[in-house]
N, C-alpha and C positions, 0 to 999 in steps of 0.2 A: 504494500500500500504506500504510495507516495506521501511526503508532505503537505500536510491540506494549507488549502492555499487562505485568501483573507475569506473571502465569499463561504470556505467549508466551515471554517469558525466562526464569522460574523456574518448569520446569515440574517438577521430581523435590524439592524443598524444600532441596536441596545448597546448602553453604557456598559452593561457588563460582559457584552461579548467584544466592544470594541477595547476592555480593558483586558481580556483573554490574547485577544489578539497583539496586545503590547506583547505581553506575558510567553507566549507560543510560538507567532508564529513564523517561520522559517527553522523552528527546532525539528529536532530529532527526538526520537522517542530516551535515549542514552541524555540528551540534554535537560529533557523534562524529565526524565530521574536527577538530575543534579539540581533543579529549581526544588523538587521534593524534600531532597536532603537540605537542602537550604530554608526549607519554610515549609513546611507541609499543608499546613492550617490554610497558609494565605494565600498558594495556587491552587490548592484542591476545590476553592471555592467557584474559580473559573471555570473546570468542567462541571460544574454545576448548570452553567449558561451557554456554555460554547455548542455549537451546529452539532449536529449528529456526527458526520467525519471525525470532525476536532474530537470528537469524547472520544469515539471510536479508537480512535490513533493516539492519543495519549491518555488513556485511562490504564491501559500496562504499566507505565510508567509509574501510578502510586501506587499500583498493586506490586509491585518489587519493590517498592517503599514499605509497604504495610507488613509484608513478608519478612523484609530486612528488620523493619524497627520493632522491635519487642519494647515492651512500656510505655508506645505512644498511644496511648487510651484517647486522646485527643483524635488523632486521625481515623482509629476505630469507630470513636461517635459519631464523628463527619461522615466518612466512608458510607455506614448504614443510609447518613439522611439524605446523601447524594443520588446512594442511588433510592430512593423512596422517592425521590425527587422526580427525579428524571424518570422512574418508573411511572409517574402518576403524568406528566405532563411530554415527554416523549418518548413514550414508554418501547417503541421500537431501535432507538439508538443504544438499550439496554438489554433490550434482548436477543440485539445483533451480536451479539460479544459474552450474552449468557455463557459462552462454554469454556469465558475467561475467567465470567464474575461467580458462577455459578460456584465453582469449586475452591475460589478465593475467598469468597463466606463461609464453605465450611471448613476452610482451612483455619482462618480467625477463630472458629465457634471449638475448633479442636484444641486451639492453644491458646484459648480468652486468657486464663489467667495469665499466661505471659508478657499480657496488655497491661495490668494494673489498672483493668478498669474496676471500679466501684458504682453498686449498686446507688450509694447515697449521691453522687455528683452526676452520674448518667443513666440512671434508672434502669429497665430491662433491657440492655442491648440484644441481649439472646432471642428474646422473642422476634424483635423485631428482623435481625439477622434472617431467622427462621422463614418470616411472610416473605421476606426478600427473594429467598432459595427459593421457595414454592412458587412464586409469580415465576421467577427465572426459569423452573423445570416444570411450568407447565403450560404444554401448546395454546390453551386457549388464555395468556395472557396478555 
């Protein structure tokens, strides 16, 4: 898959995709691993917004973040609500890549506690992890 261009990120002319598109693009998927390890929290928010392509093509990139970083319970919370996000509003740029994400949640759900997350600061991640998988693995979502 090539580098998505301005139009694959910033398809609707929004503030938050034209700030993705600061953020993105002309990167490589090995570069947006390195924006990850530099800030996790505060590019991950971008593919929250960014065009179907753009998620597409760098969404690996925080999932070998999330893989990598054990203890970031932060990225773990976001992670969930990204793709809830995106599931709920375009929910096929999420299920194009189900066979990425699908097994990357239950990779998290096998080594939660490696996260340090806490039920008092981030309530049930698990469940929510869970509706996630099952939208992900099943055809009619």
């Amino acid at each position: 898959m090539p580098i998505p261009n301005r139009e694959e990120i910033d398809v609707f002319g929004t503030l938050d995709e034209r700030v993705a598109c600061k953020h993105f693009l002309g990167k490589t998927v090995d570069e947006a691993f390195d924006l990850f390890m530099e800030n996790a929290l505060h590019y991950q928010e971008d593919l929250m917004f960014m065009g179907t392509v753009g998620f597409q093509f760098y969404v690996p990139a925080l999932v070998r973040y999330i893989d990598l970083e054990v203890g970031d319970a932060d990225a773990v919370n976001c992670f969930v609500g990204l793709l809830e996000h995106r599931l709920s509003y375009d929910p096929q740029s999420v299920l194009g890549v189900a066979s990425l994400l699908a097994p990357a949640c239950r990779s998290i759900l096998t080594r939660y506690e490696d996260y340090d997350v806490t039920a008092e600061a981030y309530g049930d991640l698990r469940s929510r992890y869970r509706a996630v998988i099952s939208r992900l693995e099943s055809p009619a979502a």
